[in-house]
ROGU-723739 format. One record per residue (C-alpha): residue number from 1; residue in three letters; y, z, x. Coordinates in steps of 0.001 Angstrom, whole numbers, plus 500000, padded with zeros to 6 digits. Each point is the difference from the previous one (the first is absolute). Example, Ala and Ser with C-alpha at 12.3 -4.5 7.8 and 13.67 -1.06 7.14 Angstrom:
[1; "ala"; [495500; 507800; 512300]]
[2; "ser"; [503440; 499340; 501370]]
//
This chain:
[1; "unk"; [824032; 706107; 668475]]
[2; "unk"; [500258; 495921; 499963]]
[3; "unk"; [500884; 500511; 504247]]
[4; "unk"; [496639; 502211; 500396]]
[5; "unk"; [498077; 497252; 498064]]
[6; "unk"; [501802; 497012; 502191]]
[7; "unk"; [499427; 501955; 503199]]
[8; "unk"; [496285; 501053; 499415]]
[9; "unk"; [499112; 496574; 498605]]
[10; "unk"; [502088; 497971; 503009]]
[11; "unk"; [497670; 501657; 502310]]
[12; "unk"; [496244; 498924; 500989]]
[13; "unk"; [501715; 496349; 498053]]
[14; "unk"; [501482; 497057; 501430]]
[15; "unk"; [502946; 499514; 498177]]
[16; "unk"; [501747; 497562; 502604]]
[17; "unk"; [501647; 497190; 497883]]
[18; "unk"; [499366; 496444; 501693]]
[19; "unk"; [503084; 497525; 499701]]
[20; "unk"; [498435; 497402; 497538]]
[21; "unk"; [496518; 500683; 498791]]
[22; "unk"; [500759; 503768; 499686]]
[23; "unk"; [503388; 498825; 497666]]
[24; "unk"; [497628; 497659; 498261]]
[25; "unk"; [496745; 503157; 499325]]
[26; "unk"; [503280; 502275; 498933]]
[27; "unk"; [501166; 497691; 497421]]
[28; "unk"; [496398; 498921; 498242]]
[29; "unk"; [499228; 503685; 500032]]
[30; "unk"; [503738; 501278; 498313]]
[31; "unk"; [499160; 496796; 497440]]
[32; "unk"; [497053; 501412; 498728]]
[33; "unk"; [502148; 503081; 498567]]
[34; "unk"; [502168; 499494; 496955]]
[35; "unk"; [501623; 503220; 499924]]
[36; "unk"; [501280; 499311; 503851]]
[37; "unk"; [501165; 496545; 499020]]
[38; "unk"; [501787; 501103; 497063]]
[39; "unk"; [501648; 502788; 501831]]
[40; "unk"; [500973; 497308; 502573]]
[41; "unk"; [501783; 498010; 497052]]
[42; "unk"; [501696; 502887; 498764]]
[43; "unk"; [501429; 501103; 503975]]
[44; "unk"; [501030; 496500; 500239]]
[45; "unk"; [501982; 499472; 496849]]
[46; "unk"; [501521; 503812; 500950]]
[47; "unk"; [500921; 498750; 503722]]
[48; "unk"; [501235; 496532; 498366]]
[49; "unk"; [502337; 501999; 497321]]
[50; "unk"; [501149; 501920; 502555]]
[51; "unk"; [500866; 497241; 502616]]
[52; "unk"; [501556; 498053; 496724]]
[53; "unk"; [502139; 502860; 498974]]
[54; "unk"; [503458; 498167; 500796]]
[55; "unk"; [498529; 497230; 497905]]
[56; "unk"; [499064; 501350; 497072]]
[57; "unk"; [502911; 501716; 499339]]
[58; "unk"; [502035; 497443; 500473]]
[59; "unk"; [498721; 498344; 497110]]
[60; "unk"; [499851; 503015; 497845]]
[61; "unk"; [503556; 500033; 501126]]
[62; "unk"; [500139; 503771; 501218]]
[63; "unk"; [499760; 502390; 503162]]
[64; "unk"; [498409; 503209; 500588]]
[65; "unk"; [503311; 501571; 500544]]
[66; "unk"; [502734; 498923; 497350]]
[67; "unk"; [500562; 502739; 497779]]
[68; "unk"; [500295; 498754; 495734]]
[69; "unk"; [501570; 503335; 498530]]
[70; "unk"; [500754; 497521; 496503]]
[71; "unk"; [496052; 499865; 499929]]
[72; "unk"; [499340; 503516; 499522]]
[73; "unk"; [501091; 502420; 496958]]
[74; "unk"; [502206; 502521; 501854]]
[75; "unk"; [500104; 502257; 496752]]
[76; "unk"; [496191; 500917; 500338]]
[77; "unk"; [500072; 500325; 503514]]
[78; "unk"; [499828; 497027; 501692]]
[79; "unk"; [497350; 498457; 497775]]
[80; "unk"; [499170; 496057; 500335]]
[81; "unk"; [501473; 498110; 496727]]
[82; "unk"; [497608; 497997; 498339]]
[83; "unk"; [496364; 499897; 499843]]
[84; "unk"; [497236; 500508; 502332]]
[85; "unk"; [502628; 501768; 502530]]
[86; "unk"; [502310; 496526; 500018]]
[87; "unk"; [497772; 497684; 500020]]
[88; "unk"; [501506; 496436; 499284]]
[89; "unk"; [500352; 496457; 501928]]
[90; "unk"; [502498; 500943; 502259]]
[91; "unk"; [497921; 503656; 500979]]
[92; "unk"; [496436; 498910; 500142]]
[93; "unk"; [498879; 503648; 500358]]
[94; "unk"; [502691; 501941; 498575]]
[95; "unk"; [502462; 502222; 501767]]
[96; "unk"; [500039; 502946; 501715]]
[97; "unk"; [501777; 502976; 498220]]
[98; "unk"; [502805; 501644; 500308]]
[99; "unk"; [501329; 497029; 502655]]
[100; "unk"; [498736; 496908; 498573]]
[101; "unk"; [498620; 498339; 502778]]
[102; "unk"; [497217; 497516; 499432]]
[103; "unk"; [496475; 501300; 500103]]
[104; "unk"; [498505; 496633; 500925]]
[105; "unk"; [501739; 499805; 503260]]
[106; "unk"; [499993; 503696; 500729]]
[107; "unk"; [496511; 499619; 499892]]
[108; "unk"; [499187; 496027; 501917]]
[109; "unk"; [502338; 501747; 502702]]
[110; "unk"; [498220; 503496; 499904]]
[111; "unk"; [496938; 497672; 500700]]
[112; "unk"; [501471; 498778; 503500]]
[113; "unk"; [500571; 503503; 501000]]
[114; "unk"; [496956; 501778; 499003]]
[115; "unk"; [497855; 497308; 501337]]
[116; "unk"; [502159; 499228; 502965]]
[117; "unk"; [500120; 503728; 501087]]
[118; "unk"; [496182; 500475; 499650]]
[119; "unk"; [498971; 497060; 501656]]
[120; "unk"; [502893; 500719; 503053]]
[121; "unk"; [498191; 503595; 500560]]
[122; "unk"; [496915; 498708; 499545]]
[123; "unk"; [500487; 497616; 503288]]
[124; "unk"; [501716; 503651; 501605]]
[125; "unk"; [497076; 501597; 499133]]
[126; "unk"; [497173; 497029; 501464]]
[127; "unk"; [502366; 499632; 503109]]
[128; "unk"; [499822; 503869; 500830]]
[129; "unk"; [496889; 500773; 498967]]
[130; "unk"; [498204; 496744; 502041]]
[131; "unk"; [502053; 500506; 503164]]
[132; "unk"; [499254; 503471; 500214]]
[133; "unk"; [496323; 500058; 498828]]
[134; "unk"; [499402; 497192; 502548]]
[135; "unk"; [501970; 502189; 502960]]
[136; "unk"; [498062; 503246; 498844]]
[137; "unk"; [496252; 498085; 500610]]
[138; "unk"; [501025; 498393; 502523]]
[139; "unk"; [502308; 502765; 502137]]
[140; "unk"; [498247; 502487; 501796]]
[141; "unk"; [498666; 503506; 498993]]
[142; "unk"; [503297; 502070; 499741]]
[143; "unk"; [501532; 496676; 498349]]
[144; "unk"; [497841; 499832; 497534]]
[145; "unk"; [499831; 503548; 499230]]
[146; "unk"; [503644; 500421; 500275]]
[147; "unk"; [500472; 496457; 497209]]
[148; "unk"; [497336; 501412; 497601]]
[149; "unk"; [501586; 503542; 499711]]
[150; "unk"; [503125; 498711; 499384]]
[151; "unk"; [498491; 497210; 497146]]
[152; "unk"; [498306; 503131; 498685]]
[153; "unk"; [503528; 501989; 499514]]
[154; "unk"; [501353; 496731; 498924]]
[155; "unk"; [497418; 499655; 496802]]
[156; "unk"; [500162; 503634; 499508]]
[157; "unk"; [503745; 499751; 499225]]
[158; "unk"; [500603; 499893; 496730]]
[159; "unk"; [501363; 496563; 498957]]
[160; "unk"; [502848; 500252; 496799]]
[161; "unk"; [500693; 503478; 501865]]
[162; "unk"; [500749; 498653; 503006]]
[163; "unk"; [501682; 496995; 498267]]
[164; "unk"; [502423; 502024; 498436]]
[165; "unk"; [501381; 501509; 502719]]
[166; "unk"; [500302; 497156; 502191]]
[167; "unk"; [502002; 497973; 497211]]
[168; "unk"; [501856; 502829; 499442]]
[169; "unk"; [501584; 500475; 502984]]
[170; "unk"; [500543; 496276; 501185]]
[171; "unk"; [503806; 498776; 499305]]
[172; "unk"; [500257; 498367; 496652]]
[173; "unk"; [501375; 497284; 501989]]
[174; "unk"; [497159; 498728; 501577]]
[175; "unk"; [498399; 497398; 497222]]
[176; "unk"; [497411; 501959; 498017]]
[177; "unk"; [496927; 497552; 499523]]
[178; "unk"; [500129; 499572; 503875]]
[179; "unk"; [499781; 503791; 500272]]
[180; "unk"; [497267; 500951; 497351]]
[181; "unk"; [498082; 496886; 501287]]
[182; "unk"; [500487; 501515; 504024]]
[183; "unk"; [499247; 503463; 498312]]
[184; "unk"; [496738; 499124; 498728]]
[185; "unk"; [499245; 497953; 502814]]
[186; "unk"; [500602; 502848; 502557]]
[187; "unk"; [497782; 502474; 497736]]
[188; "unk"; [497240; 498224; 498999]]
[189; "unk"; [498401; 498190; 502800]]
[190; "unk"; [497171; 503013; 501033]]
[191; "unk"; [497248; 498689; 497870]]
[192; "unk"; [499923; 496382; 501290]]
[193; "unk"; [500503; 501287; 503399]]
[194; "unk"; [496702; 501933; 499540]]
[195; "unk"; [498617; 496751; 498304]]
[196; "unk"; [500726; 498117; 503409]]
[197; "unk"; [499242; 502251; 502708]]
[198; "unk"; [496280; 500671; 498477]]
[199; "unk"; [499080; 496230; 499484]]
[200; "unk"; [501618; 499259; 503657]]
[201; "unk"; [497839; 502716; 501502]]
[202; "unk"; [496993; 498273; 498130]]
[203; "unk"; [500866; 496465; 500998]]
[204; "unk"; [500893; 500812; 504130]]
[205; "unk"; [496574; 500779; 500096]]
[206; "unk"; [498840; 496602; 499178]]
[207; "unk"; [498489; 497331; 503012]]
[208; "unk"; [503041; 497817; 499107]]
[209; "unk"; [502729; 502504; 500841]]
[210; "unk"; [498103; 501680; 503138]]
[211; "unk"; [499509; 496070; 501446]]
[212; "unk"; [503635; 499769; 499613]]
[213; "unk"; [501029; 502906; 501738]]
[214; "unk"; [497576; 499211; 502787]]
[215; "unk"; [501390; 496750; 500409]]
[216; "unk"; [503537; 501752; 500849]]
[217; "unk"; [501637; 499836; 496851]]
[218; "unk"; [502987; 502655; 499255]]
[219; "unk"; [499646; 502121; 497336]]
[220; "unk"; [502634; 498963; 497926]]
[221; "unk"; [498689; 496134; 500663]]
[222; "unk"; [496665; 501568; 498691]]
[223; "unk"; [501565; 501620; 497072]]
[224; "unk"; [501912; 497463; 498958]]
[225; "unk"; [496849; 496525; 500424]]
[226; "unk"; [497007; 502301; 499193]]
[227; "unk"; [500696; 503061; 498280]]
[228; "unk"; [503296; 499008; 497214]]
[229; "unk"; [497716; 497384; 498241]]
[230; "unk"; [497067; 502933; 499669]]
[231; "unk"; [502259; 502059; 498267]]
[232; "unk"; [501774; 497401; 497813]]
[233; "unk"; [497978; 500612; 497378]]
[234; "unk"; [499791; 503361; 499352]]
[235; "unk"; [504099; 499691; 500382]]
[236; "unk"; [500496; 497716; 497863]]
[237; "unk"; [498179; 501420; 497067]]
[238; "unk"; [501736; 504038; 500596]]
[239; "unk"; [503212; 498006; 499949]]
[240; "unk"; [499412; 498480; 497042]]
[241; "unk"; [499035; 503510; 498513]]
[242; "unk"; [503399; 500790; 501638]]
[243; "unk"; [502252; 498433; 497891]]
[244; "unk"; [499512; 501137; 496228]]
[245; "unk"; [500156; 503428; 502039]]
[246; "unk"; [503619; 499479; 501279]]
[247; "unk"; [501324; 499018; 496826]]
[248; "unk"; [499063; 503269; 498324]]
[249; "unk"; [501522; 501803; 502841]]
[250; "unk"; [503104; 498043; 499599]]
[251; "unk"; [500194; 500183; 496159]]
[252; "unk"; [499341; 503868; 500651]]
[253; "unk"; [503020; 500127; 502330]]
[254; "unk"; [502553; 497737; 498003]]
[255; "unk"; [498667; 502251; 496674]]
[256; "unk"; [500973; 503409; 502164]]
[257; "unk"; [503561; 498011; 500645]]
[258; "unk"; [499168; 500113; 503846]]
[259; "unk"; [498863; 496241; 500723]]
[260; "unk"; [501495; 496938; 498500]]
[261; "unk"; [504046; 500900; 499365]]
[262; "unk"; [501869; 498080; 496676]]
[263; "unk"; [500915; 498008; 499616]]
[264; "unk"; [497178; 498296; 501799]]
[265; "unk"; [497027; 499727; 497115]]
[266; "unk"; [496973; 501148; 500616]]
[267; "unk"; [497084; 500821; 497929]]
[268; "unk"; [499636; 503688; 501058]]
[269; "unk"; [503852; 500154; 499228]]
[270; "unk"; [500121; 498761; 496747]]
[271; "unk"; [497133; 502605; 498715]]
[272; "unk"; [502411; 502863; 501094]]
[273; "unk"; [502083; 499878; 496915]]
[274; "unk"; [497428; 498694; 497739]]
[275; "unk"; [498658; 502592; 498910]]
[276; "unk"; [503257; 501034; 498343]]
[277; "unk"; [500078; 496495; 497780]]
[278; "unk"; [496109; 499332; 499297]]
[279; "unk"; [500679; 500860; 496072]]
[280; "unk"; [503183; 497578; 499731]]
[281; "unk"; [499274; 497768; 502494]]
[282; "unk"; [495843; 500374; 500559]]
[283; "unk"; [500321; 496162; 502759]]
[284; "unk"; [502186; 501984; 502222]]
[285; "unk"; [496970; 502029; 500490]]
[286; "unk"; [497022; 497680; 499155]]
[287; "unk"; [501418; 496931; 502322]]
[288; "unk"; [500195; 501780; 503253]]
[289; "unk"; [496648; 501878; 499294]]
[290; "unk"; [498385; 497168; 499187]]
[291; "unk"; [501086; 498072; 502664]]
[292; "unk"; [498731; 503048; 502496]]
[293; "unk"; [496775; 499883; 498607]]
[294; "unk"; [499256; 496554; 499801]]
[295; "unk"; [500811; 499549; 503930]]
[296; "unk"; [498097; 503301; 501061]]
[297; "unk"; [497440; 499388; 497887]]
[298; "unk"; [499822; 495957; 501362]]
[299; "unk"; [500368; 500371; 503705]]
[300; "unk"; [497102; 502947; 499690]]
[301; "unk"; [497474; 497510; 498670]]
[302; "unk"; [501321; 497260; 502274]]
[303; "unk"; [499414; 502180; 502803]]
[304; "unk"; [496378; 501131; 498678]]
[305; "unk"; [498833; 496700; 499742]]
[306; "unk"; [501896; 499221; 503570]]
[307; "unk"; [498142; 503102; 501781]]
[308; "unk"; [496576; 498820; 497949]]
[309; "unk"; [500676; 495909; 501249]]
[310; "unk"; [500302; 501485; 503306]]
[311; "unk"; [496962; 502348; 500238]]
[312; "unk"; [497419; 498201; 497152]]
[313; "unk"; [497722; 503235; 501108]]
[314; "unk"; [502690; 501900; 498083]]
[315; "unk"; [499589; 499906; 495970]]
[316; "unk"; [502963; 499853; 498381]]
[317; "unk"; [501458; 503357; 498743]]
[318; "unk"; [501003; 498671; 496650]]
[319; "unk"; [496576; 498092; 499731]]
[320; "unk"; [497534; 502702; 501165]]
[321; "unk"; [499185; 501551; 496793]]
[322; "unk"; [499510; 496572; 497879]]
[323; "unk"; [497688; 499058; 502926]]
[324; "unk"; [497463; 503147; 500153]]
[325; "unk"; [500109; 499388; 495871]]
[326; "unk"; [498760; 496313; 500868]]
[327; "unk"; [497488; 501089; 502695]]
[328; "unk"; [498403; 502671; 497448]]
[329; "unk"; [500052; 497340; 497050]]
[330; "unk"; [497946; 497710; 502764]]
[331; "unk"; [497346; 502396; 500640]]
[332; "unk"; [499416; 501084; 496802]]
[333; "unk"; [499427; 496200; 499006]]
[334; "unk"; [498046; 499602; 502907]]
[335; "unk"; [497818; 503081; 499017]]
[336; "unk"; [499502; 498700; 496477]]
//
């Protein structure tokens, strides 16, 4: 899909990213697209919730953890008391039911994990899949071919599948959003290793790269000066595409009660027994959600206007339609 696009359009195109004048043609070309630059405020007051969790609960005067059982009507099942699930100065959000624990820091510190594990096996996933793309088109034949078969049984694994048994067997000791982030990581690096290895076989061809291996250069020295900054863009914008991809997977896991343990919070986590409470408590269900969607649905235009700032040959995705609408309103003015 969005890795066949990158790869295909990364190739026969110079995507190489110069220090400063590149950094400055990136930014005036995001600028010009609202939807990216909204997205980019959204991801940024996420990541600064997230960081501020400790913060803002300590003004709201709760923790994620603290069970309230006084807050919650143990005659009807563990129903908040009071309205809008609990709602009131010293809950901002309500509580949780049955336990009482307060749903605005459940939810700032279900932030630092969902975001925090994404973004952890997102930098697995780049490290992986560039070190071995690189080695593959740059190793010799049987390397290669030995790398890509075993990228090719990595992306034909399937991912929650082979999720679930990994977390499943892995000591409940060992902390959890370290392992689901590792988990991911180890899984899903094959498409960005395909990503890398087809733009480095396009870019060792170049008259830059063959000069430097004439003039005695290692290949790792060559990889590393001439053939890293070729492939930075293309990178960069599947690892943006990355991220709201890993926080599905890890809300999937913590919702299947294999990733993210309580009492730890975590988005994912706190959907697991929502659907139980969405009639007597419908913002144990709708905060979570909401929160899920607005992130996935943020960093995916953030990272469509990234891979479209990086490659302005590339029409935006989410643009695309609106723009053939313009293009046919054009000619037909221009024919009348």
């Amino acid at each position: 899909m969005s890795e066949v696009l990158l790869a295909t359009g990364a190739i026969g195109t110079d995507t190489s990213v110069p220090a400063a004048s590149g950094v400055r043609q990136f930014w005036r070309r995001l600028r010009t697209q609202r939807a990216a630059l909204v997205a980019a405020g959204v991801v940024a007051l996420l990541v600064l919730v997230a960081l501020a969790a400790p913060l803002l609960t300590a003004l709201e005067g709760q923790d994620p953890t603290t069970y309230h059982p006084s807050l919650v009507d143990s005659a009807r099942g563990g129903v908040p008391i009071g309205p809008l699930g609990g709602i009131s100065g010293d809950h901002w959000l309500g509580v949780e039911p049955q336990t009482g624990r307060d749903l605005f820091a459940r939810l700032t510190y279900g932030a630092r994990v969902s975001l925090g594990v994404a973004l952890a096996a997102t930098v697995v996933q780049v490290a992986i899949g560039i070190t071995l793309g690189v080695a593959a088109a740059l190793g010799k034949r049987w390397v290669d071919q030995l790398l890509s078969r075993f990228t090719d049984i990595i992306v034909a694994m399937p991912l929650m599948i082979m999720s679930l048994a990994l977390l499943a067997i892995v000591p409940s000791s060992f902390p959890r959003p370290v392992l689901v982030a590792l988990v991911i990581g180890l899984i899903g690096w094959g498409n960005i290793a395909r990503i890398v290895r087809a733009q480095t076989l396009t870019l060792k061809e170049l008259d830059h790269v063959s000069a430097a291996r004439l003039s005695g250069w290692g290949t790792w020295s060559i990889a590393r000066r001439e053939l890293l900054p070729g492939i930075a863009a293309p990178v960069i914008t599947y690892a943006a595409l990355l991220v709201p991809s890993n926080i599905t997977v890890e809300a999937a896991l913590s919702f299947l009660g294999v990733g993210v343990k309580p009492p730890t919070p975590s988005w994912g986590q706190m959907l697991t027994a929502a659907d139980v409470w969405y009639q007597a408590a419908p913002q144990y269900l709708l905060l979570p959600a909401g929160a899920l969607f607005v992130t996935v649905f943020a960093l995916t235009v953030l990272g469509d206007g990234v891979r479209t700032a990086l490659d302005p040959r590339a029409a935006s995705r989410l643009r695309v339609g609106t723009g053939r609408r313009r293009e046919s309103k054009a000619a037909e003015g221009g024919r009348a």
